[in-house]
C-alpha positions in Angstrom: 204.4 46.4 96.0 207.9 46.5 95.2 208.7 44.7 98.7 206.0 42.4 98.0 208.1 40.7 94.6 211.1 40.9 96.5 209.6 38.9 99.4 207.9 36.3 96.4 211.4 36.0 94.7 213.2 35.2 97.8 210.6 32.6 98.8 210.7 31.2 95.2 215.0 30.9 95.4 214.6 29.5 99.0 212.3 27.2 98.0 213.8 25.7 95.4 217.1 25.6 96.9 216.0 23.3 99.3 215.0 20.7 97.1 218.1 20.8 95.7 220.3 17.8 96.3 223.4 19.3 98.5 225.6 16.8 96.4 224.6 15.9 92.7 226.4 13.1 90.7 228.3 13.4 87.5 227.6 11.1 85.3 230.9 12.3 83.1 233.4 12.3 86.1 232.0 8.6 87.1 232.9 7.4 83.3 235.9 9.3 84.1 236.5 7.3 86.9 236.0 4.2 85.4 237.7 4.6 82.6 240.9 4.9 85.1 240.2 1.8 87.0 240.0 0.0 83.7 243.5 1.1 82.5 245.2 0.6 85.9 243.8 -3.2 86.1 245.1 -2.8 82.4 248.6 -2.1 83.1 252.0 -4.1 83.2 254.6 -1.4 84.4 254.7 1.1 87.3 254.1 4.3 84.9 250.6 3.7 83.9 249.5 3.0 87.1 251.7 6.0 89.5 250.3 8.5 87.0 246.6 8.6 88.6 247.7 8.8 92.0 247.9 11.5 93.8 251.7 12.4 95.5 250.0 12.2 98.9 248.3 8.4 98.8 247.3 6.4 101.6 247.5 2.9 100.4 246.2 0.1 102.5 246.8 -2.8 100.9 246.5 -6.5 101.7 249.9 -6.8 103.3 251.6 -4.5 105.6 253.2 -1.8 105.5 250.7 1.0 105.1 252.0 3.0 102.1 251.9 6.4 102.1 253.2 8.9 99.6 254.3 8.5 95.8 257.7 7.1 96.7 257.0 4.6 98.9 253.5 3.7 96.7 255.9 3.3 93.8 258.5 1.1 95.1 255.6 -0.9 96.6 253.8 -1.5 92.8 257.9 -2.0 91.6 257.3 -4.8 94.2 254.1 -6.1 93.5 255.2 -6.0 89.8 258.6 -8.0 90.1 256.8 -10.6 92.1 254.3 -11.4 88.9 256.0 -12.5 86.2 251.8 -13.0 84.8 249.0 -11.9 85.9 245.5 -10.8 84.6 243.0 -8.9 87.1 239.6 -8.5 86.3 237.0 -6.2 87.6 233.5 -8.4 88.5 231.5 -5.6 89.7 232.0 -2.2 90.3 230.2 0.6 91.8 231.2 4.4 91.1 229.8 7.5 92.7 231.3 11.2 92.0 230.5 14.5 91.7 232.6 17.3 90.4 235.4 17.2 93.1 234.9 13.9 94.4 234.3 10.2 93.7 234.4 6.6 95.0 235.0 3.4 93.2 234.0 0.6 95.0 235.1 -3.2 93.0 234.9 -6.8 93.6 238.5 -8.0 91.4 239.5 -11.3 90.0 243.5 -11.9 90.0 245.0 -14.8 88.4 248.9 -15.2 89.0 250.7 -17.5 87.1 254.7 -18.3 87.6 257.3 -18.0 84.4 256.3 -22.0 83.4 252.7 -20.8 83.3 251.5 -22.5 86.4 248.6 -20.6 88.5 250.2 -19.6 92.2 247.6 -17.6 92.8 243.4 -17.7 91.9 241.8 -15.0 94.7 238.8 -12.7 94.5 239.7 -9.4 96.2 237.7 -6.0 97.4 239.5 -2.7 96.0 238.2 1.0 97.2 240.0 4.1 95.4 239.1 7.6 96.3 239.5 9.9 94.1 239.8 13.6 94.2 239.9 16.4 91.1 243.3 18.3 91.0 244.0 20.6 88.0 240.8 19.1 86.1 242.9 15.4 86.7 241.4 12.9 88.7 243.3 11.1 91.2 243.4 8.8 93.8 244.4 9.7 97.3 243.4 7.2 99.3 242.9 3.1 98.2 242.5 0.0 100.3 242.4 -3.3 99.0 241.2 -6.3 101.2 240.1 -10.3 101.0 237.1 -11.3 103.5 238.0 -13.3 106.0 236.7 -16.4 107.9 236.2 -15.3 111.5 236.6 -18.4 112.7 239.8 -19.4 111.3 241.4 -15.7 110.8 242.3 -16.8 107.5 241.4 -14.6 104.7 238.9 -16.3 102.2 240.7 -16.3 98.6 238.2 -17.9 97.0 238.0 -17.5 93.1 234.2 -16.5 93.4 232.8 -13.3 94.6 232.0 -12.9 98.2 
């Protein structure tokens, strides 16, 4: 008898286990997550931004090279800083998925550039994608790519100020 509740335990634990989702989200780490897009679209100097990513990122961004580690990812933001004088970015849409270890943000951006007399040099739509892993209960990004969609036809990349 005492075999026979073993055997009914075991079936009940291996039954339930399998309709267990092998990943789960986290609502908390996505809010998280968002909450860091938010301040690094936010930002106006290199410290706010450097401090969610991780010493290791892979940066792909629109222009060459491909950045990879904290040094070279924070002379490469020093850059991108220098060269706007103004500039306001604004998320359109945004999707976040995460669990406990691991999340994605996925955004469609607005950037507006203007030069020191105020003059727009630059209205584009742009596609961001950070991944983020949990270190030491701290999020942080390890890998992000940012891209524009481009025309096949022409090769020229679509900067259009609406959302592809």
């Amino acid at each position: 008898m005492k075999s026979m509740g073993i055997r009914i335990a075991a079936v009940a634990v291996l039954s339930t286990a399998s309709v267990m989702p092998a990943w789960a989200r986290d609502k908390q780490a996505e809010a998280a997550i968002r909450s860091i897009e938010q301040a690094i679209v936010n930002a106006r100097s290199v410290e706010p931004v450097v401090q969610y990513f991780d010493p290791q990122i892979v940066m792909y961004d629109f222009m060459p090279p491909t950045i990879r580690g904290i040094s070279a990812f924070i002379g490469h933001v020093e850059a991108v800083f220098a060269g706007m004088p103004s500039f306001d970015v604004r998320i359109l849409e945004m999707s976040i998925t995460a669990d406990r270890e691991l999340g994605f943000a996925n955004s469609i951006q607005r950037v507006i550039v203007k030069d020191a007399k105020g003059s727009i040099t630059l209205d584009a739509v742009f596609r961001n994608t950070n991944c983020y892993h949990k270190v030491n209960g701290r999020w942080l990004i390890q890998y992000e790519h940012i891209s524009f969609p481009v025309d096949l036809q022409t090769r020229k990349a679509i900067l259009a100020p609406e959302p592809p």
